[in-house]
C-alpha positions as CSV (number, residue, x, y, z in Angstrom):
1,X,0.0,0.0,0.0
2,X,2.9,2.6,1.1
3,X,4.4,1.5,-2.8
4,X,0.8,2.4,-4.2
5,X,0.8,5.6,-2.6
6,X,4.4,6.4,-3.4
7,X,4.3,5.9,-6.8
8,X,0.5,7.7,-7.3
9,X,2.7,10.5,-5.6
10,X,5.5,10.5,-7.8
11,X,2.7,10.2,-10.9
12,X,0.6,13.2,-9.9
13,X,3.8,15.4,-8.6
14,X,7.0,14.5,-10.9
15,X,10.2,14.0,-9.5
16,X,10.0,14.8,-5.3
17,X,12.9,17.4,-5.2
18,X,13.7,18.9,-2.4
19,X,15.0,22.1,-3.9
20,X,13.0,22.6,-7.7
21,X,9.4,22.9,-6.2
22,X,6.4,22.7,-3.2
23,X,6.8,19.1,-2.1
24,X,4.0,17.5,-0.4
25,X,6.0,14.2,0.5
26,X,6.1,15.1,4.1
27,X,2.0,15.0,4.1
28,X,1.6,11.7,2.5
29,X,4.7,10.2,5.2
30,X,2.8,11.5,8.2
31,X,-0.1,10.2,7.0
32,X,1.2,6.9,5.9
33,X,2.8,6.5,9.7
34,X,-1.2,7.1,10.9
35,X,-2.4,4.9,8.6
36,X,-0.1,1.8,8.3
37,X,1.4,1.5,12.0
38,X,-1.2,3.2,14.6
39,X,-3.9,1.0,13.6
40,X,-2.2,-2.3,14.0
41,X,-1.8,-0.8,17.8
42,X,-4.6,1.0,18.3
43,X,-7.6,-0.5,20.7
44,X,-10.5,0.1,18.8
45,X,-9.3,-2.0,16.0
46,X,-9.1,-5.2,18.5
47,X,-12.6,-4.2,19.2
48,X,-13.5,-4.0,15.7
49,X,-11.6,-7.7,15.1
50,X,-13.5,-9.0,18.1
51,X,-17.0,-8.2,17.9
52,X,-16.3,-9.3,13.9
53,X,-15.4,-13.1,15.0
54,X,-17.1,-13.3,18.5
55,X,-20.7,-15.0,19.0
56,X,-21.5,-12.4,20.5
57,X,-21.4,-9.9,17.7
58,X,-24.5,-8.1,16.6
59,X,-25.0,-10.4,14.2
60,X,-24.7,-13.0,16.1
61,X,-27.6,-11.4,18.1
62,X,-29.9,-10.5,15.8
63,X,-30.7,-13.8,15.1
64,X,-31.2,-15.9,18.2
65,X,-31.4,-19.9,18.6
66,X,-34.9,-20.9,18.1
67,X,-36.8,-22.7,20.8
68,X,-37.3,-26.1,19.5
69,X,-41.2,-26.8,18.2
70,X,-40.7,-30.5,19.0
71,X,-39.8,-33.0,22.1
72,X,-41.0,-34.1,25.6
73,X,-43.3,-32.1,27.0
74,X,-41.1,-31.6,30.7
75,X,-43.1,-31.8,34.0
76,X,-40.6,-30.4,36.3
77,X,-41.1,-26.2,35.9
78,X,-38.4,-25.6,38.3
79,X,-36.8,-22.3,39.5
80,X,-33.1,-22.2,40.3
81,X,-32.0,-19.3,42.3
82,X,-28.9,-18.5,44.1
83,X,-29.4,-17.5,47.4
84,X,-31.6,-18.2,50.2
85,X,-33.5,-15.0,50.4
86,X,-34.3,-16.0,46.7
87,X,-34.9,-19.3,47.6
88,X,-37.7,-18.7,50.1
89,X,-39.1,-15.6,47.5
90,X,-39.6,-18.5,45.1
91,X,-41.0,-20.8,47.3
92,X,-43.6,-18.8,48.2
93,X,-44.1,-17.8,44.9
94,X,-44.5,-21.4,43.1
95,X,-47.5,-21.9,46.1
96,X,-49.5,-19.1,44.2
97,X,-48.7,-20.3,40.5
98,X,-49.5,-24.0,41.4
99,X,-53.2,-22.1,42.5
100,X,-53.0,-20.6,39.0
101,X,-51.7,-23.0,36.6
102,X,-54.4,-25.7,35.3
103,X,-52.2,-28.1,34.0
104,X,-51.6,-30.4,37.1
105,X,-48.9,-32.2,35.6
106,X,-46.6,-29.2,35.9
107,X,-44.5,-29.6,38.9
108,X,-43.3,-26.5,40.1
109,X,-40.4,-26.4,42.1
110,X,-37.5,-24.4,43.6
111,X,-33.5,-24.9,43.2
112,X,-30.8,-23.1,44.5
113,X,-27.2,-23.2,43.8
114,X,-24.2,-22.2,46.0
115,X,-22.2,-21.4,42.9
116,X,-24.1,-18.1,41.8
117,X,-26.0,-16.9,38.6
118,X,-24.1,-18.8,36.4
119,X,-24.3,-22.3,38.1
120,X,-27.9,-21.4,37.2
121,X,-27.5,-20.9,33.4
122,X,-25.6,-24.6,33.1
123,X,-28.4,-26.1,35.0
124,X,-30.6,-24.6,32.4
125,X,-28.5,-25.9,29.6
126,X,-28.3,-29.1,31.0
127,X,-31.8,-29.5,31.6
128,X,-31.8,-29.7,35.6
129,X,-34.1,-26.3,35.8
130,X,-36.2,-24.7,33.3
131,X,-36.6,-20.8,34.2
132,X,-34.0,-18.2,35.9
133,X,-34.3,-14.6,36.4
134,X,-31.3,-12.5,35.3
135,X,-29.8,-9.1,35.9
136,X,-29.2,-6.8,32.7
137,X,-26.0,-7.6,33.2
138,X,-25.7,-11.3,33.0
139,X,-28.4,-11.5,29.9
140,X,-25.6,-10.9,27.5
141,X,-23.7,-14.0,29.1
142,X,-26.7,-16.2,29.7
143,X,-27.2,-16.0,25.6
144,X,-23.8,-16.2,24.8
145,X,-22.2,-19.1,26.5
146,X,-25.1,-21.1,27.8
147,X,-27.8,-20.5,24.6
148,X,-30.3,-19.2,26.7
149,X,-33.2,-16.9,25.0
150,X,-35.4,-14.2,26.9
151,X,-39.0,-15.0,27.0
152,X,-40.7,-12.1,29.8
153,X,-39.4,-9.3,31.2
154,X,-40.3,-7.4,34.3
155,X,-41.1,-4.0,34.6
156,X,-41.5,-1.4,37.3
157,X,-44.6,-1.0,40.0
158,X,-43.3,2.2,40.2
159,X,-43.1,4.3,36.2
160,X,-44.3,0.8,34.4
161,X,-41.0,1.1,32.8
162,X,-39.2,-2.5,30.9
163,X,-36.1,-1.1,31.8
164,X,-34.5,0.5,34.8
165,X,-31.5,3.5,35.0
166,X,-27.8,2.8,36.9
167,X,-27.1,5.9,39.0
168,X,-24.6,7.2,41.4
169,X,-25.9,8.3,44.9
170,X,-23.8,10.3,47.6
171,X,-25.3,12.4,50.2
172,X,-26.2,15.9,49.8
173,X,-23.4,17.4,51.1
174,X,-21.0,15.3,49.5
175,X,-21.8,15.7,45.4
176,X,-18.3,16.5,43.3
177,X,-18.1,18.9,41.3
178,X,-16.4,16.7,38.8
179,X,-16.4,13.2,38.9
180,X,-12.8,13.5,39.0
181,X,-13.3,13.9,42.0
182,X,-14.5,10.4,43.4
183,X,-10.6,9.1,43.2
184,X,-10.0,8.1,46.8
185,X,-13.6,7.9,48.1
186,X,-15.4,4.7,49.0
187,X,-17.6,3.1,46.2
188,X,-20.6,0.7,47.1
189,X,-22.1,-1.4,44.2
190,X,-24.8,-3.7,43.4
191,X,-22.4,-6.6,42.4
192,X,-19.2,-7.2,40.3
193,X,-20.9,-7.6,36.9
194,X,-24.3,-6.2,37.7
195,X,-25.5,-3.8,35.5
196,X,-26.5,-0.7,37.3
197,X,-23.8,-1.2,39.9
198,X,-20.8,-1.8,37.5
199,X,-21.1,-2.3,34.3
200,X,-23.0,0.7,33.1
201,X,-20.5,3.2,35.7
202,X,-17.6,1.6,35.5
203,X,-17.4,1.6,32.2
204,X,-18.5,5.4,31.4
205,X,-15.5,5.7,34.1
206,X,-13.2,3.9,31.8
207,X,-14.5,5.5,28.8
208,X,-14.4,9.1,29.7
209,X,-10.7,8.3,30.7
210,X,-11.8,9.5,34.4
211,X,-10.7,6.4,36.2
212,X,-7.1,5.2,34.5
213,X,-7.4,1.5,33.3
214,X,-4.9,-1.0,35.4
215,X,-3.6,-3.7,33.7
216,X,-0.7,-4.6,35.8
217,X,-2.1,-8.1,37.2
218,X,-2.3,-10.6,34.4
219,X,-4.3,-12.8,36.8
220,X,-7.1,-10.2,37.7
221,X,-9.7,-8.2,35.6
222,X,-8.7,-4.9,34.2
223,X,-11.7,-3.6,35.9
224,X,-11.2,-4.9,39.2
225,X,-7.4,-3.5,39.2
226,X,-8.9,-0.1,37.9
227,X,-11.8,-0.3,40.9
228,X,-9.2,-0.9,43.2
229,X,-6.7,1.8,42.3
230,X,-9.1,4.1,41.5
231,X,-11.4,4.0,44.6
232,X,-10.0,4.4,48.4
233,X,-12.3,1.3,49.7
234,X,-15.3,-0.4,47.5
235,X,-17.6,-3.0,48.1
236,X,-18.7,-5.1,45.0
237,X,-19.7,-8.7,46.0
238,X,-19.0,-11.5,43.0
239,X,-20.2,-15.2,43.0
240,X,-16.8,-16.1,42.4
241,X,-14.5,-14.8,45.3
242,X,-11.4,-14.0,43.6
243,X,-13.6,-10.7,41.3
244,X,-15.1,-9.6,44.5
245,X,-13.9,-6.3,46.4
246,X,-15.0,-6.1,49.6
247,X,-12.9,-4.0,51.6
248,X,-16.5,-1.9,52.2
249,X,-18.7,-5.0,52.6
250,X,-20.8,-5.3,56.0
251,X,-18.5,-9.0,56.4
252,X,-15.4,-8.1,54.5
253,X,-13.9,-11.5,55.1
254,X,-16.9,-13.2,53.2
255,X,-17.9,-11.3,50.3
256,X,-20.7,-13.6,49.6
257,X,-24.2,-12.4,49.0
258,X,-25.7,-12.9,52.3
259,X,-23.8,-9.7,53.0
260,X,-26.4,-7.0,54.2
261,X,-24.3,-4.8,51.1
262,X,-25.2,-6.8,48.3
263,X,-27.4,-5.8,45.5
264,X,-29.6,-2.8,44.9
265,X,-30.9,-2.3,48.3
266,X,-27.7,-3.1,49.9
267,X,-25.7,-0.8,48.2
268,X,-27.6,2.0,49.4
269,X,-27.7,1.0,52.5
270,X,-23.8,1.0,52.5
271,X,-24.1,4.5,51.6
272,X,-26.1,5.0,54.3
273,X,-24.1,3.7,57.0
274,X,-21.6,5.2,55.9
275,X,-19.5,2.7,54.9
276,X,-19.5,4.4,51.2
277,X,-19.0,8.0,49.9
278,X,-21.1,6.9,46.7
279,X,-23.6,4.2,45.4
280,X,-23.8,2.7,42.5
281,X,-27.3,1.3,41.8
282,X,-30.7,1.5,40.5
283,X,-32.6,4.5,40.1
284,X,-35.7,3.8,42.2
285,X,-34.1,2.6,44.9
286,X,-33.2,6.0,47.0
287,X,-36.7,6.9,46.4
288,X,-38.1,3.3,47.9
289,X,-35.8,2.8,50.5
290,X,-35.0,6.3,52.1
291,X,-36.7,7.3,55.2
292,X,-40.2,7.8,54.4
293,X,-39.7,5.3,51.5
294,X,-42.3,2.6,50.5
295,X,-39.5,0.3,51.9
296,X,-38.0,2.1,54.0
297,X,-36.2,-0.4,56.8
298,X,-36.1,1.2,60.5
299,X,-32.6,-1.3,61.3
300,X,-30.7,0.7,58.9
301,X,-28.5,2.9,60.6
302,X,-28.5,6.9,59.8
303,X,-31.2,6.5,57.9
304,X,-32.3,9.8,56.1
305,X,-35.2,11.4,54.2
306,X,-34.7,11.0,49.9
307,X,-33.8,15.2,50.2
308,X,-30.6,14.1,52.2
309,X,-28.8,12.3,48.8
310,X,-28.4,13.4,45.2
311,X,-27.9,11.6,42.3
312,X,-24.5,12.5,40.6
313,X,-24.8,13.0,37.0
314,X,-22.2,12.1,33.8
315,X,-21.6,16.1,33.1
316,X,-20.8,16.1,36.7
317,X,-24.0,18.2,38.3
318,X,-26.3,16.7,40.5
319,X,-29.9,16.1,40.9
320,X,-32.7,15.1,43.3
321,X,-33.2,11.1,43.4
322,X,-36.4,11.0,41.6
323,X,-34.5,12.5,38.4
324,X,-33.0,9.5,37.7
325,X,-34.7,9.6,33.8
326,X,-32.3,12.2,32.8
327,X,-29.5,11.6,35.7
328,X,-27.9,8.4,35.0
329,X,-25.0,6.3,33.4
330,X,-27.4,4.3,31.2
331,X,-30.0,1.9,31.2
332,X,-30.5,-1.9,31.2
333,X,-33.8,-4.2,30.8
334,X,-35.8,-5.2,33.7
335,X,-35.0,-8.6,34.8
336,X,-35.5,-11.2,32.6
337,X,-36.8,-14.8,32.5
338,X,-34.5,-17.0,30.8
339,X,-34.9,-20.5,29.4
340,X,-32.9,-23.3,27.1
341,X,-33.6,-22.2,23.3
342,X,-34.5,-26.1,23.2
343,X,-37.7,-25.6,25.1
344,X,-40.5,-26.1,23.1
345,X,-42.7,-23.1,22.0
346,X,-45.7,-24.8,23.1
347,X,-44.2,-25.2,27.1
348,X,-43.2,-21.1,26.8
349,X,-47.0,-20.4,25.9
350,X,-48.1,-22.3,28.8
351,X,-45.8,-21.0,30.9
352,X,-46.8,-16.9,29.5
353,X,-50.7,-17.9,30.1
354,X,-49.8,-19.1,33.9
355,X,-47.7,-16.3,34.5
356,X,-50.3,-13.7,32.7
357,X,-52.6,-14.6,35.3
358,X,-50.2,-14.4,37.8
359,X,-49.5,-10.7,37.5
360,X,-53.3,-9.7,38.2
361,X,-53.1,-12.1,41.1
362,X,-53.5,-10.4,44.2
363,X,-51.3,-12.4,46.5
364,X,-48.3,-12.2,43.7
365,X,-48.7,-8.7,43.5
366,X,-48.5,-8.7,46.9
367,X,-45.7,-10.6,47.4
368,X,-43.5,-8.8,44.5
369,X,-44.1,-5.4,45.2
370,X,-42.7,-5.7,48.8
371,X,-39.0,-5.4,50.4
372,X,-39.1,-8.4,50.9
373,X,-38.9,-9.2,47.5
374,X,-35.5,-7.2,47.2
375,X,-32.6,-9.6,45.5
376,X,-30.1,-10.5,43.1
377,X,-32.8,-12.1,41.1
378,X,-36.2,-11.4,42.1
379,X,-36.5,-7.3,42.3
380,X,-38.7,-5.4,45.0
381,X,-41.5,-3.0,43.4
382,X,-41.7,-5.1,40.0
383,X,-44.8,-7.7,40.1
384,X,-45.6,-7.0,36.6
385,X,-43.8,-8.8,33.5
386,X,-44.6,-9.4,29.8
387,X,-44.0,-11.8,27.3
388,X,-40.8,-11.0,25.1
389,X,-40.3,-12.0,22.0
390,X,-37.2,-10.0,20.5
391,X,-33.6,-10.4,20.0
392,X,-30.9,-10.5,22.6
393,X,-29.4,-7.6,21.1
394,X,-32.7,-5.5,20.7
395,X,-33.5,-6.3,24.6
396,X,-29.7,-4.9,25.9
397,X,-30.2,-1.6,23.5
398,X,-27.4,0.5,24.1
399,X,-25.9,-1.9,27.6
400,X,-25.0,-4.4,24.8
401,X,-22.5,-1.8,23.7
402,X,-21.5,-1.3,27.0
403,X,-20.9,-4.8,27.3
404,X,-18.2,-4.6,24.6
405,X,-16.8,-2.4,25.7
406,X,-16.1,-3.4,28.6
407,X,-15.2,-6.8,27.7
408,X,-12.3,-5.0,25.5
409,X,-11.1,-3.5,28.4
410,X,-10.4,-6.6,29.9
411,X,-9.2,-8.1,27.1
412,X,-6.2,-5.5,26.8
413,X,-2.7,-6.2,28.0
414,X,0.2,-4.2,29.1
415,X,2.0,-5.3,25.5
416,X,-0.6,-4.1,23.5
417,X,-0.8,-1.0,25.5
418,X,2.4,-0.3,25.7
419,X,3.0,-1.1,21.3
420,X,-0.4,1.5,20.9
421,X,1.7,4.0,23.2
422,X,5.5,4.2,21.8
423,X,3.9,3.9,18.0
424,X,2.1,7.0,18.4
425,X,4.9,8.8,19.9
426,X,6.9,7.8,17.2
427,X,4.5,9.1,14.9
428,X,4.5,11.8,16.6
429,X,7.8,12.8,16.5
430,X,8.3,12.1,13.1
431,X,5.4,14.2,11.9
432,X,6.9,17.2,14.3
433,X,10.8,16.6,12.7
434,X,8.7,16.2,8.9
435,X,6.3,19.6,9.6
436,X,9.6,21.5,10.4
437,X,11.5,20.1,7.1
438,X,8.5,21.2,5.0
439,X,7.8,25.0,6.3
440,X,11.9,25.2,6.1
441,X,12.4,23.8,2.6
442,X,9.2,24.9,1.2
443,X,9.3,28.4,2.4
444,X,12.7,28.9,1.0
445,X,11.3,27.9,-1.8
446,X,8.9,30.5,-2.1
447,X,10.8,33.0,-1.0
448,X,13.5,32.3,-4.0
């Protein structure tokens, strides 16, 4: 390609002398050193190559697995959840739909796992459960590695909305006035992976080039490293032990999910108590759980009316909690039912008719629009869900982006990093050392 150029050069200019005329060889070189050597570097071409050969790719996503329209009609509708606050939310639940359903021959049942969310999407695959509910956050994965399709999202008691915000909350008194300004203050999350409490934040962090990405530790995620340096303390609970920071968790020798911290709730509550400076979760929640709130739990320590926090925004202004519509770091889809795509169509209609009447139920509305509703899986003011019939891709919107993104964050390493960084300053330099050789040449030229 630099031949091409060369000799379409030499074609449309003559001879390159330095002396008999304007030259405009030391345009095409810079351009050739931008063109030729920063892209084989740069991190938005590994992007491009990876969304290009991943599953995961949008087109990959636009046309999901469909569910099978023939086999064994299953008996066993069981729930696998994967804690025990879920466990008895889903114990109680399957007593109302086995009042609903018709069909005796459904045997509703519940499952947990000590091995988090995704011990739930193998048992899925593998045909030892039937339905999950999944954060926006683990949809994405669900689909990708385990071939599990959406079939009915939830949406809020509270606006009716399929899909909820990710926001920061700090107390009144403590909002920045740039978000430069949370380096070295105490961050409380949702969950390592979760969608309003990391995904959507951190990586806006990461993005924006406001928190510096850390890839020092080839045995840790980039995010994690960039969490911990970034942030004084943080508390950001993970099923698997090793992602979870919990040096602001209730039970920091733990970090498990029975930690008071965990999930939307809980990481306003660690505001609260003070064990965090800011917290990074969904947009209802301040609103619900403040003093005064719907859900509003007199235990909590400190607790203080919704006009004693603000929401802090990405242009770095806050607003009052219930702005969360036009304050936030992005949104993701309500929680969503999950199945194998080899579950026949017929069994997902069944199952959409039972839980259609569930949702006009009055003992499942009741049970799903209280506190005690409030967990990884299940979500506290959301009793109401609809069919979905859609792509993967359509359902994430703009968090499937995010998703990449942050996925080629941790997918960078100090080697590439490093190649992107001394090629551009090479190219640097040599369009500074080439600029100067023009304007002194060429000038003389003119001046002659």
């Amino acid at each position: 390609m630099a031949l091409l150029l060369l000799a379409l050069s030499s074609a449309m200019m003559g001879s390159p002398s330095l002396y008999t005329g304007f030259s405009l060889w030391p345009f095409l070189i810079i351009i050739l050193c931008h063109l030729l050597l920063l892209p084989l570097f740069h991190p938005l071409q590994h992007k491009l190559a990876a969304a290009q050969t991943s599953p995961s790719s949008p087109s990959a996503l636009s046309s999901p697995p469909a569910a099978s329209i023939a086999g064994t009609k299953p008996q066993n509708w069981t729930w696998c959840v994967d804690s025990a606050d879920n466990l008895a939310l889903c114990q109680q639940m399957i007593k109302i739909l086995v009042s609903i359903d018709p069909n005796t021959d459904h045997a509703h049942s519940c499952v947990r796992t000590l091995e988090g969310d995704e011990a739930c999407m193998e048992m899925i695959r593998n045909g030892e459960a039937m339905f999950s509910v999944f954060d926006g956050g683990e949809i994405w994965e669900a689909y990708n590695l385990y071939n599990l399709i959406p079939i009915r999202t939830q949406h809020s008691d509270i606006d009716g909305s399929p899909r909820y915000y990710g926001v920061g909350v700090v107390r009144a008194g403590g909002c920045p006035s740039s978000l430069f300004q949370l380096r070295g203050k105490r961050s409380c999350h949702t969950g390592y992976g979760r969608a309003s409490g990391w995904t959507l934040p951190i990586t806006f962090l990461l993005n924006n080039k406001i928190m510096p990405l850390i890839t020092k530790n080839a045995s840790k995620m980039h995010d994690i490293q960039s969490v911990e340096a970034f942030f004084k303390k943080s508390c950001a609970i993970s099923e698997e032990s090793s992602n979870g920071i919990c040096t602001s968790c209730k039970i920091t020798s733990q970090c498990n999910d029975d930690d008071r911290y965990y999930s939307y709730a809980g990481a306003f509550r660690c505001l609260v108590e003070d064990s965090g400076d800011i917290a990074f979760t969904k947009g209802t929640i301040p609103s619900l759980f403040a003093e005064g709130g719907i859900f509003a739990d007199t235990s909590w320590e400190n607790l203080q009316p919704p006009s004693h926090y603000k929401l802090v925004c990405p242009n770095s202004s806050c607003a009052d909690v219930d702005q969360y519509k036009s304050c936030n770091f992005g949104s993701a889809p309500g929680h969503t039912i999950m199945v194998s795509n080899q579950l026949d169509k017929s069994h997902i209609e069944a199952f959409h008719n039972v839980m259609d009447d569930a949702v006009t139920n009055a003992a499942y509305v009741k049970l799903f629009s209280s506190a005690s509703s409030s967990g990884s899986g299940f979500a506290s003011g959301v009793s109401r869900s609809s069919a979905y019939n859609g792509t993967v891709q359509e359902l994430l919107g703009h968090l499937y982006q995010t998703i990449l993104d942050l996925d080629h964050f941790n997918s960078l390493n100090s080697t590439s990093l490093s190649s992107s960084s001394n090629s551009s300053s090479l190219c640097t330099a040599l369009s500074i050392v080439l600029l100067w050789w023009m304007i002194f040449f060429n000038s003389k030229f003119l001046c002659t």
